[in-house]
N, C-alpha and C positions, 0 to 999 in steps of 0.2 A: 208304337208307330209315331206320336206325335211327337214324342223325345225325339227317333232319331229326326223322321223331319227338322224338327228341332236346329239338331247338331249340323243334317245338311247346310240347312240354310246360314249358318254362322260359318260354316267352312268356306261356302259359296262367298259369304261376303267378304271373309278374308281375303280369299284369293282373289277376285276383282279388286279390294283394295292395295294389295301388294302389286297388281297390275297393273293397276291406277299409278302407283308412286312409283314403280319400275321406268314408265314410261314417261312421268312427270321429269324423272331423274335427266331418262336417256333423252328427253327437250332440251332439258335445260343446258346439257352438255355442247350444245348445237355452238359453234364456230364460223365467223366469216372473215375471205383475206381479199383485199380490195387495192388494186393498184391505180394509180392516176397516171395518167398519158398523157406528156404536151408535144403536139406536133411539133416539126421543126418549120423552120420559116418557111412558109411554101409547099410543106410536103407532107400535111393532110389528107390529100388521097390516098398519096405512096405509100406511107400509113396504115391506112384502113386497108388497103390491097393484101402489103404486107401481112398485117393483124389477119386477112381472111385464110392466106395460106397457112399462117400457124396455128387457126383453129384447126384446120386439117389435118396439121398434124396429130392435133389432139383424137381425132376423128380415125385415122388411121392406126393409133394406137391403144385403139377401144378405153379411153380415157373415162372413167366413171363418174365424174365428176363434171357437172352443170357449169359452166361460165357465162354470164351474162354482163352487157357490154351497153355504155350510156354514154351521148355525148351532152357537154354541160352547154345547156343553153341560157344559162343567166349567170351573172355574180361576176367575179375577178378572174373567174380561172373558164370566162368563157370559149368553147374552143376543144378546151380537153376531152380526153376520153377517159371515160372511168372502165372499169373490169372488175368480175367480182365474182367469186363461189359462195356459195350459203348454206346453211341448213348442215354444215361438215361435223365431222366430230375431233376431237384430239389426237386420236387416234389417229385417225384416217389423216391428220397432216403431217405424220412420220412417215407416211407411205403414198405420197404422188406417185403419177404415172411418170416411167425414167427419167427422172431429176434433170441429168447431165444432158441427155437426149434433146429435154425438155427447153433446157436455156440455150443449150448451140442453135437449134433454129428457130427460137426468139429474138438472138442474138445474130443470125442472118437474115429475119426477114421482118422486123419489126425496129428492133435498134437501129437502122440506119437514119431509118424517117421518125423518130418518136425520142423523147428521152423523158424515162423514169421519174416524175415530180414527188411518190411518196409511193410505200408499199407499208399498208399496214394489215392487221389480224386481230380482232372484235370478238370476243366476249358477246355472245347472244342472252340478253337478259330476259326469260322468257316469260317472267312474271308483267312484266312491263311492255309483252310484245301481245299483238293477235296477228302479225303476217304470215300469210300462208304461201309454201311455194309458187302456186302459181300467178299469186298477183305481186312478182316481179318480172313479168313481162308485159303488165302494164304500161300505154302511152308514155307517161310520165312517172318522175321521180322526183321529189326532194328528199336532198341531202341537208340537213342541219348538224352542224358539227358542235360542241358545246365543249368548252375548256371551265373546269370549276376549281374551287379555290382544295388546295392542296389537305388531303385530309377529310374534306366534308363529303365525299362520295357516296356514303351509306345517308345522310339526309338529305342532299340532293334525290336519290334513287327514292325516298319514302315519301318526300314534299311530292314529286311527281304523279307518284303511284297515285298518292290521294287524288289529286287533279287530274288524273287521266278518268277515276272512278266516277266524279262528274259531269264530264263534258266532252261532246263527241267519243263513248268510250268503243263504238262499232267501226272509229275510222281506220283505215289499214293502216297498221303501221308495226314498226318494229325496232327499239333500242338498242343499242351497244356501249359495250366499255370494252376502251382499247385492252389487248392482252400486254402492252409495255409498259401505257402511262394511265395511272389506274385516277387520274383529273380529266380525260379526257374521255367523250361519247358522240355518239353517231345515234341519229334519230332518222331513219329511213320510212318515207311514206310515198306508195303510190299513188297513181289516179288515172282512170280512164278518158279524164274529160278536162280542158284550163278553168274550167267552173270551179270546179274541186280546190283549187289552190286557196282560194278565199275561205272556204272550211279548212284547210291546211293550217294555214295562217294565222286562223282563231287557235285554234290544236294547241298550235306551239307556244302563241300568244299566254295562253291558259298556264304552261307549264312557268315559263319563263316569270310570270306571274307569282305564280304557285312558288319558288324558290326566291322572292324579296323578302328584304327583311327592314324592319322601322329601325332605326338607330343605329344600322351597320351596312355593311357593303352584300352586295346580294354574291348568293353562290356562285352564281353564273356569272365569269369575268369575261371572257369573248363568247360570240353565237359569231358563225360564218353558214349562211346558208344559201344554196345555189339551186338550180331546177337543173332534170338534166332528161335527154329525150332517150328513149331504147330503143336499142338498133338491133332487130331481129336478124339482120343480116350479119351482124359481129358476135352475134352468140353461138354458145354452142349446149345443147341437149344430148347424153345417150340415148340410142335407140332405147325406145318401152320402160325409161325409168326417170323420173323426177324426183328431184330438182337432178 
């Protein structure tokens, strides 16, 4: 009896560990595609009006997939609007809700008032992340975009991890590497409150830190980082499912 106990228990363990790393996998797999929006001269509301009717669409085509929506209130690209799915998988971006469907009435009710500044698609590094679905519908956002020197991406990503392990490691946040240009990443952090930002700021301070070097040029060649406010009214959620 205590054998097989025994053998239970080591069956038992296996299999929560294979469950463990099933699911460690199916994280890590996790995808985000993030478009930037600049009004046109004047037609920022028309815009957002626009943008609300072709959330509806998404909405009438029982659309599975989360969008959520920020406008940038600090930096150079003050003004814009951001958009963005998360938590996606690979899979799941061969297969949007009707493609063609999809861009004609974006293409009637959003492109008149808006033009396209960047669409890109982020690699969720989830070793380097703790965000969780629902704190991106927190108040605020920064976006920190970081451009590194060609080649050094895998010690960039180790110099950080270290420095994330020290300091503020509870703060929300969540990393990316572009899926094109594998020198480029996205450092996404909420906050419910502008107090927050000055812990932000250490955060990132820390990292940026963490990746100098004495006697050579630091990895990090541009940092562009903006704040941007979430507009619960330009998102969209399916019913009973998150993200």
């Amino acid at each position: 009896m205590r054998r097989l106990l025994s053998v239970l228990a080591c069956m038992m363990a296996t299999i929560c560990t294979g469950m463990g790393v099933l699911a460690a996998m199916e994280r890590q797999a996790t995808v985000a595609r993030l478009v930037v929006w600049e009004p046109k001269p004047g037609m920022a509301k028309e815009m957002e009006e626009g943008y609300k009717r072709h959330l509806e669409w998404h909405r009438r085509n029982n659309d599975r997939w989360a969008w959520d929506g920020w406008t940038v209130t600090s930096g150079d690209r003050f003004g814009s609007f951001v958009d963005g799915t998360f938590f996606r998988t690979w899979p799941e971006l061969d297969n949007p809700v009707a493609p063609a469907a999809d861009a004609a009435d974006n293409a009637a009710n959003v492109l008149p008032y808006g033009s396209i500044r960047s669409a890109s698609v982020y690699d969720e590094l989830f070793e380097l992340s703790n965000l969780r679905p629902e704190q991106l519908q927190l108040p605020l956002m920064t976006f920190c975009y970081l451009d590194v020197a060609p080649g050094s991406g895998a010690e960039f990503e180790n110099l950080i991890g270290k420095a994330m392990a020290t300091g503020h490691p509870r703060l929300p946040h969540a990393v990316f590497r572009s899926a094109t240009d594998a020198s480029r990443y996205l450092v996404m952090l909420p906050a419910k409150h502008p107090s927050s930002l000055r812990e932000q700021a250490e955060f990132l301070s820390r990292l940026l830190q963490a990746t100098a070097h004495e006697g050579r040029a630091n990895l990090v060649e541009h940092v562009h980082e903006e704040t941007a406010r979430h507009r619960p009214e330009l998102s969209y959620a399916p019913e009973g499912r998150l993200p």
